[in-house]
C-alpha angles and dihedrals in degrees: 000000000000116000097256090058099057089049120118102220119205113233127192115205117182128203097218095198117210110247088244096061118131128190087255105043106035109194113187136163124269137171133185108249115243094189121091097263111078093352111190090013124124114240135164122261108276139096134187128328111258122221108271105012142113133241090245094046095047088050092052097052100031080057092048096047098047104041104010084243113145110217117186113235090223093062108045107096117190116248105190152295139265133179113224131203118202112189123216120250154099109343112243089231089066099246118109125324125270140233138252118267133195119201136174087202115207112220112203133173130212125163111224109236089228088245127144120002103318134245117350127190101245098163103053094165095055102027137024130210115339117226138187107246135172137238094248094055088046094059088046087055093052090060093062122074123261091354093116132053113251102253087046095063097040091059093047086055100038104031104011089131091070085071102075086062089057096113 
């Protein structure tokens, strides 16, 4: 095996709450992933850890990036860890299979202020539309196959319980 791919990558993942959550009616922000890797899935805003920086500083801008949301880094609050195995295999969009991945994936958690128009896609090519859903409607999803993006669901299974503290 050649040396990247033995490599373990670092993902943040951020739950973005709707300013009208409540703790018991979380509302945060998904999108079905476009790229290779949990194509068609639903996952949270985030991406890879950049050199240098910090958890809170890689949520803020993959969030910007992504959905054109400006979070504030005072504000985002980690939330927990999980370490995700992706195995490698056909691709669920039908083109050439894909390889194994290894994540610790950084769950982190900001509230958008409702300011300004709301999420964008800003990232058509990785990510199409982005949508408010609940908690409840999460977990459901987590019961049918290939609905949710690995390190989602691996969150909901080993460290589901965090959840309830979202708001």
């Amino acid at each position: 095996m050649s040396e990247s791919k033995n490599k373990v990558r670092v993902g943040v993942g951020v739950f973005i709450l709707h300013p009208s959550s409540t703790p018991s009616n979380p509302l945060f922000l998904m999108g079905k992933r476009l790229v290779p890797h949990g194509h068609d899935q639903w996952a949270n805003p985030g991406g890879h850890l950049e050199f240098g920086e910090t958890l809170e500083e890689c949520a803020v801008r993959e969030v910007l990036e992504e959905t054109g949301l400006v979070l504030k880094k005072e504000k985002m609050k980690f939330l927990t860890a999980t370490n995700s195995l992706m195995e490698a295999g056909p691709r669920r969009d039908g083109k050439e299979g894909l390889e194994g991945k290894h994540y610790v994936a950084v769950w982190m958690v900001g509230t958008w202020d409702g300011k300004g128009e709301g999420p964008r896609n800003l990232e058509g090519e990785k990510n199409g539309e982005w949508e408010w859903v609940g908690l409840e409607e999460t977990r459901r999803w987590a019961g049918v196959e290939g609905m949710l993006f690995q390190p989602v669901l691996d969150l909901l299974r080993e460290r589901g319980e965090v959840l309830e503290s979202l708001v």
